[in-house]
C-alpha positions in Angstrom: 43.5 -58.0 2.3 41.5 -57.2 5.6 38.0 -57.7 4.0 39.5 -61.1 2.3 40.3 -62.4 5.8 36.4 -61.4 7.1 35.4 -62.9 4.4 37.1 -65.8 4.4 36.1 -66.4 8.3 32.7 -65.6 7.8 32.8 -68.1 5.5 34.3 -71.0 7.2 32.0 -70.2 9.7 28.6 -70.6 7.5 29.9 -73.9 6.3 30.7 -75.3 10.0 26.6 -74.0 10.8 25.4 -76.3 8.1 27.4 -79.1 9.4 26.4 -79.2 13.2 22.7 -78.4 11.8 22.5 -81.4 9.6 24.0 -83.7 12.3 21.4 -82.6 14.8 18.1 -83.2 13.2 16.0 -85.6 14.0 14.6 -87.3 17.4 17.9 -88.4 19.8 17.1 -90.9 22.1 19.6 -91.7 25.1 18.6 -94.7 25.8 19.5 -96.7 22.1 15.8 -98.2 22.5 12.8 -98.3 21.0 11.1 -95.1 21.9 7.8 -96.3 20.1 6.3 -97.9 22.8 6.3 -94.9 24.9 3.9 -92.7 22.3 0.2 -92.6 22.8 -1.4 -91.4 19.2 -3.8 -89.8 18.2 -6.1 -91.3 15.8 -8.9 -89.0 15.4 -10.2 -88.2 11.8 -6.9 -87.0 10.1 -5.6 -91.1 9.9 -2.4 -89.6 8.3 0.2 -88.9 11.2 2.7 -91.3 12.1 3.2 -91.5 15.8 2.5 -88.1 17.8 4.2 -87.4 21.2 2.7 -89.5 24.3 0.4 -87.1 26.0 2.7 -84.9 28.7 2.2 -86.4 32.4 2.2 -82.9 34.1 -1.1 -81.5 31.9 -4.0 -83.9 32.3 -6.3 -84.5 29.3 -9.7 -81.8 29.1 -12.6 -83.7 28.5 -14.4 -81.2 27.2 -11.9 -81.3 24.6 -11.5 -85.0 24.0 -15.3 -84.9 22.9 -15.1 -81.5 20.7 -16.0 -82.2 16.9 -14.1 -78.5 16.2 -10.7 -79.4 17.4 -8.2 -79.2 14.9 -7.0 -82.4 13.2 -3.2 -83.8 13.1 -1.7 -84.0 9.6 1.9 -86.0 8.9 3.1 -83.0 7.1 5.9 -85.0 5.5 3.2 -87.1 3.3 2.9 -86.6 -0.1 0.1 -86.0 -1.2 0.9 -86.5 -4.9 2.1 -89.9 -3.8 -1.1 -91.0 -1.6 -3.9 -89.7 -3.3 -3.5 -89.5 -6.7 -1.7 -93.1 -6.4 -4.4 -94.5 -4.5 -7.4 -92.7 -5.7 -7.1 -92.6 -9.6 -6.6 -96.7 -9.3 -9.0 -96.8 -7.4 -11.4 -95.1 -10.1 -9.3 -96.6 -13.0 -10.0 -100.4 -12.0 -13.9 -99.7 -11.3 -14.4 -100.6 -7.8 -16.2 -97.1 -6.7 -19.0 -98.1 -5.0 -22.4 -96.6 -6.9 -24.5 -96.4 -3.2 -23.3 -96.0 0.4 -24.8 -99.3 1.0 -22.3 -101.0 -1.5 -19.0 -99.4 0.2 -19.6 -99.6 3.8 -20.5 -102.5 6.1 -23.3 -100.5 8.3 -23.9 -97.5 6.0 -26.2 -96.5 8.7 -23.8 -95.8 11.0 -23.4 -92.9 13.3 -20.7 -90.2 12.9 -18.0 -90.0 15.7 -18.7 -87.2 18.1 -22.9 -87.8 16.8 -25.0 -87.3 19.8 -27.0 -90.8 19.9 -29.7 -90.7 22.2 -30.8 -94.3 22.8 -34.0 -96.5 24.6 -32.4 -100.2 26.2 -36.4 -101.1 26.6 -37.0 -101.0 22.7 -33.6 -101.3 21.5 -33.8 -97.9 19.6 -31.1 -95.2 18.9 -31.5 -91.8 16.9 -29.7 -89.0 16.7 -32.6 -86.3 17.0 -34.3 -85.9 20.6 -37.7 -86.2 21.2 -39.9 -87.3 24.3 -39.3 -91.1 24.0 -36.3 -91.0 25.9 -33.4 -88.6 27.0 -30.6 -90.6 27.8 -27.6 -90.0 25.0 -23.9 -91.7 24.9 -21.7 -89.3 22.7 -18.1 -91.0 21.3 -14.9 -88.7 21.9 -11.3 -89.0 21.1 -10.1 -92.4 20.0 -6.1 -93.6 20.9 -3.6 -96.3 20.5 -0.7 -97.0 22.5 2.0 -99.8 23.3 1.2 -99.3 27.3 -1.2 -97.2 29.8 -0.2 -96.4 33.3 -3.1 -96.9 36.0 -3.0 -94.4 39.3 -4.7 -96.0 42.3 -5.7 -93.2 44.0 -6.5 -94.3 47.4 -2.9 -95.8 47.4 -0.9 -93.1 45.8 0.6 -95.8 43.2 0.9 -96.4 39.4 1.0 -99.5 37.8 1.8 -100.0 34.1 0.2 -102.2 31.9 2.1 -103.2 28.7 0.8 -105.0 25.6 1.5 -107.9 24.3 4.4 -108.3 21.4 2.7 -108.0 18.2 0.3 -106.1 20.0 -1.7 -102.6 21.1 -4.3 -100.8 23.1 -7.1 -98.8 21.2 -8.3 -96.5 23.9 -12.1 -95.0 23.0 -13.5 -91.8 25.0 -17.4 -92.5 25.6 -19.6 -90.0 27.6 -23.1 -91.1 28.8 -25.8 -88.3 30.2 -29.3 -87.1 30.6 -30.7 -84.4 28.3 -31.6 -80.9 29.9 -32.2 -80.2 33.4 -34.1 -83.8 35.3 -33.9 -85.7 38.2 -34.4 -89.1 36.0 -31.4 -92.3 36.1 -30.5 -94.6 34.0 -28.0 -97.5 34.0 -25.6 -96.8 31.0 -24.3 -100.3 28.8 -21.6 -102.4 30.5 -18.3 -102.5 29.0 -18.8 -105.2 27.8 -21.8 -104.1 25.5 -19.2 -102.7 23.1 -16.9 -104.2 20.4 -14.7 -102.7 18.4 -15.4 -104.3 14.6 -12.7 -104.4 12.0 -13.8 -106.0 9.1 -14.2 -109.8 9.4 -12.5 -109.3 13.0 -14.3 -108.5 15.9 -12.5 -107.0 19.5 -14.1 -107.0 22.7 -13.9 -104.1 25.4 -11.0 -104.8 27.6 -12.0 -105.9 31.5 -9.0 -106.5 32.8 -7.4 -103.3 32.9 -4.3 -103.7 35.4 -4.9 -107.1 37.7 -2.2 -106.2 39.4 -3.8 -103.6 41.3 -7.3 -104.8 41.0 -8.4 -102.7 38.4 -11.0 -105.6 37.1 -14.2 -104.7 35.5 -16.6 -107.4 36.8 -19.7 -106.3 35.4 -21.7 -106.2 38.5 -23.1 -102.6 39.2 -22.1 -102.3 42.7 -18.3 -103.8 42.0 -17.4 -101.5 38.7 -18.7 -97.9 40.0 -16.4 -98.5 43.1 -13.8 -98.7 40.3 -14.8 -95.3 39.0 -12.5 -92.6 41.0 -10.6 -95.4 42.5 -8.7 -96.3 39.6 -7.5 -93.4 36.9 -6.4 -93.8 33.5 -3.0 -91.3 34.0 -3.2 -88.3 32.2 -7.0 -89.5 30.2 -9.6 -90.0 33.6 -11.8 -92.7 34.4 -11.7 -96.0 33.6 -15.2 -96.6 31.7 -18.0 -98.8 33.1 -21.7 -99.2 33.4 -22.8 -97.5 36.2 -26.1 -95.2 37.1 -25.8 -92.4 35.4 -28.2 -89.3 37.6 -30.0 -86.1 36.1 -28.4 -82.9 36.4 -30.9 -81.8 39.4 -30.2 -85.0 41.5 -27.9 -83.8 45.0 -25.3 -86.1 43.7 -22.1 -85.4 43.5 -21.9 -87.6 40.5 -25.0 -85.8 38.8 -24.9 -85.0 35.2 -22.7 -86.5 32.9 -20.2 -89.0 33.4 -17.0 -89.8 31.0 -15.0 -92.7 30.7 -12.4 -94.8 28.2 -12.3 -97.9 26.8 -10.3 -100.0 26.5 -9.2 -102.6 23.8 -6.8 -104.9 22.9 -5.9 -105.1 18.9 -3.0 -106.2 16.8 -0.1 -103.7 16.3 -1.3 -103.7 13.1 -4.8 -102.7 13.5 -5.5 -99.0 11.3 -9.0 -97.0 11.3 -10.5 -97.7 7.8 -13.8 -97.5 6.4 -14.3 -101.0 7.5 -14.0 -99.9 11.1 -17.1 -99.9 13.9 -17.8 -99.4 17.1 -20.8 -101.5 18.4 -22.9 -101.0 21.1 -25.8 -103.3 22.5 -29.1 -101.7 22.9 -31.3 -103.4 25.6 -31.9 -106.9 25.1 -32.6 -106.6 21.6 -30.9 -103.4 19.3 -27.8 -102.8 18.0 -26.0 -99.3 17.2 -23.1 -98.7 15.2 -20.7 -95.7 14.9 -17.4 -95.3 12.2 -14.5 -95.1 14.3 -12.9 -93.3 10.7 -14.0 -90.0 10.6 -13.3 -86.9 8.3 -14.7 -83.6 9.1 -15.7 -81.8 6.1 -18.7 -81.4 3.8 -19.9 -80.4 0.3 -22.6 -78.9 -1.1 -24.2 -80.8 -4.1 -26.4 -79.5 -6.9 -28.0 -81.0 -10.6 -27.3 -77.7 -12.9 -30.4 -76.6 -14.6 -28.8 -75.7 -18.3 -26.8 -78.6 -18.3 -28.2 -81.1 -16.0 -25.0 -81.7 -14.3 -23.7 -82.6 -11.4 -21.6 -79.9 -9.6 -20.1 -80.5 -6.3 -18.5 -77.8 -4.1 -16.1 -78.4 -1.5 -17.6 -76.7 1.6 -14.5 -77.3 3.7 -14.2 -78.0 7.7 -11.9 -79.1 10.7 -9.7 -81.6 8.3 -9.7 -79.2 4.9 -6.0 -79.7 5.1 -6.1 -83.8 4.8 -8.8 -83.9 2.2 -6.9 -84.9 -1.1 -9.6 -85.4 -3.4 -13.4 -85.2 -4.6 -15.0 -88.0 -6.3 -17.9 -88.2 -7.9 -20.1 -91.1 -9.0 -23.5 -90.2 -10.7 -26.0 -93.5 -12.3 -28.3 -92.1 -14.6 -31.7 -93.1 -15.2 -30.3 -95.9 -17.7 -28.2 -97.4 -15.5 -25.0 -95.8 -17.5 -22.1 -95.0 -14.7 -20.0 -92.1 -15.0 -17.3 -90.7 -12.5 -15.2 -87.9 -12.1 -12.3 -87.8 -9.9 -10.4 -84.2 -8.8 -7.1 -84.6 -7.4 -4.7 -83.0 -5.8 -2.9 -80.2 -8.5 0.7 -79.4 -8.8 0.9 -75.6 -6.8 -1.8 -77.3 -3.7 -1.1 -78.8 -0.7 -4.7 -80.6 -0.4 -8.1 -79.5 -1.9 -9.1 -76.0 -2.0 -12.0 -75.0 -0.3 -14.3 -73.9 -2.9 -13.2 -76.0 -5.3 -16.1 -77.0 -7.9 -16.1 -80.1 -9.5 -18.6 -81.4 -12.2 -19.7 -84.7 -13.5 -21.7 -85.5 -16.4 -25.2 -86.9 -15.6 -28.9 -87.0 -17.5 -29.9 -83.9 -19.4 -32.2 -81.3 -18.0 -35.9 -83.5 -18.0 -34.6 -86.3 -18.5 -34.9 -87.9 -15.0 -33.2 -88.5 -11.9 -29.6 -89.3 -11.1 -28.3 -91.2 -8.2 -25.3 -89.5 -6.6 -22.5 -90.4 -4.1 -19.8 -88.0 -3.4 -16.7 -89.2 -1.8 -14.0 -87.3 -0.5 -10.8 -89.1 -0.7 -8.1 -88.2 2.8 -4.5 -87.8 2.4 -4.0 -91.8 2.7 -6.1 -92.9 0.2 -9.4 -93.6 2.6 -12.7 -92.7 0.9 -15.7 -91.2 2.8 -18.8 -90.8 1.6 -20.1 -87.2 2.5 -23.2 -87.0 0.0 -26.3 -89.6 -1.3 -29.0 -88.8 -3.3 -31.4 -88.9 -6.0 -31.0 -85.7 -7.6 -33.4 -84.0 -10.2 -32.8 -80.3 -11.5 -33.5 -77.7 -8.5 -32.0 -80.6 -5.9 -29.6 -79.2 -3.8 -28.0 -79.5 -0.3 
């Protein structure tokens, strides 16, 4: 009778656990409002998580971190990725609109990579990624946000002043870094604020000027006006506002030598999502233009034409966002124009794309000529990046 009582209790007690835990899950908020509008999220490369927590107010933001290309990415670990990918993907393949070039599926297929290095030359309106002697100045593109508000610290004052979007509204808040290569005493003036726009399609957002009135915080444009800005005005818990501003060699006796960091600012509809469709543009000079995609996935795959069978095998190499990458698509054009594609999803037992994984598409037999290749690989949400071009004969490889 006494281990039917235990029992008994111990039972009652399990089933009063479950209870309390299922009532308790979940975010409370105390207020009954909207909590949304507080959040500042994240939207670098993994374009799958919801909203992420606003950035703490007591541990300030690392550039060095906002502008590393090895951080780890944010997944939404709730999506599924049997409903995203091989949804999205396989209709995407089924009704024939996979692009057969780079220059077919995206707007500037040209376009630098987020977190590229992009040296650049206002006199001839030139920008490149590799250095050489024609000119050492560089911008490099960090961490990209969104958020319903911003708080601005004046730091002479000691006060904060919130700036709020509009209803229906958002801020897209871009990390930019501007600097000299190696060890010189050479300036430069880095692009106004207004040399960059923020392209979305047919849509086109200028950089924000007017970042709190209020207190002042007004980018003017005028040299001597915005770098009073800089280190007057802070961007709570990110850093400087950005502006154009001289930007000094790492031996000037400055203490504003080497390089200098800054965030953008711009104002979008709430509805505004990174997709393959969205640029960042930057005036060169008087005359050049350079473009980066603001969508970014960071991982890679080798590519080779199989010398028995002439084709196409594809190996996913892996990188930062392996664990968003939800499918490999390939789309080879042999040498008589005949399209053929081959899509690998997302199995049963896996949670995203192995790395490792092989896939193969049929192409041109060994001798037979060259293919033309574009590999995609497909992100938990559907979005497509193109990670591989070429003309490919047998022996080709990367």
């Amino acid at each position: 009778m006494g281990n039917s009582f235990l029992y008994g209790c111990i039972t009652v007690l399990l089933l009063i656990s479950v209870a309390i835990s299922g009532c308790t899950t979940g975010p409370v908020s105390s207020s009954g409002g909207d909590t949304a509008d507080n959040t500042m999220t994240d939207d670098n490369s993994a374009g799958v998580s919801a909203e992420s927590t606003a950035l703490p107010s007591e541990t300030p933001v690392k550039m060095n971190s906002v502008f590393s290309a090895d951080k780890s990415a944010e997944t939404d670990a709730g999506t599924s990725a049997e409903e995203t990918v091989a949804a999205k993907a396989e209709s995407a393949v089924n009704s024939g609109v996979s692009a057969v070039t780079a220059a077919d599926y995206y707007m500037y297929p040209d376009a630098y990579e987020k977190y590229d290095i992009v040296y650049f030359d206002p006199s001839s309106g030139r920008s490149f990624t590799r250095y050489d002697s024609y000119t050492n100045s560089f911008i490099e593109l960090g961490d990209l946000k969104t958020t319903k508000l911003y708080p601005v610290v004046d730091m002479k004052k000691g006060r904060t002043v919130t700036e709020n979007a509009d209803s229906g509204r958002k801020f897209v808040m871009l990390a930019v870094k501007m600097a000299l290569e190696g060890d010189t005493i050479e300036t430069f003036m880095s692009p106004s604020a207004s040399d960059f726009t923020v392209i979305d399609g047919s849509e086109t957002y200028e950089a924000k000027l007017n970042i709190c009135p209020p207190m002042g915080a007004v980018i003017k444009n005028s040299q001597a006006e915005d770098e009073e800005l800089v280190g007057s005005y802070v961007l709570e818990d990110l850093g400087d506002i950005y502006v154009g501003q001289t930007i000094y060699g790492k031996l000037h006796n400055m203490s504003v030598a080497g390089e200098r960091t800054g965030w953008l600012v711009f104002d979008v509809p709430e509805s505004f999502k990174l997709n393959k469709d969205t640029y960042l543009k930057m005036k060169v000079g008087d005359s050049g233009e350079a473009y980066w995609h603001l969508s970014y996935l960071r991982a890679d795959v080798s590519v080779k034409k199989s010398p028995s069978t002439g084709n196409i095998e594809v190996f996913f190499k892996g990188g930062t966002d392996e664990n968003v990458v939800g499918g490999i698509e390939i789309v080879v054009t042999k040498p008589d124009g005949t399209v053929n594609t081959e899509l690998r999803k997302i199995e049963a037992d896996e949670y995203h794309i192995p790395v490792g994984t092989k896939v193969s598409a049929e192409a041109s037999e060994p001798g037979a000529g060259t293919d033309h290749v574009v590999v995609y690989l497909i992100r938990m949400d559907g979005e497509k990046f193109v990670k591989y071009e070429e003309d490919l004969s047998i022996d080709s490889s990367r």
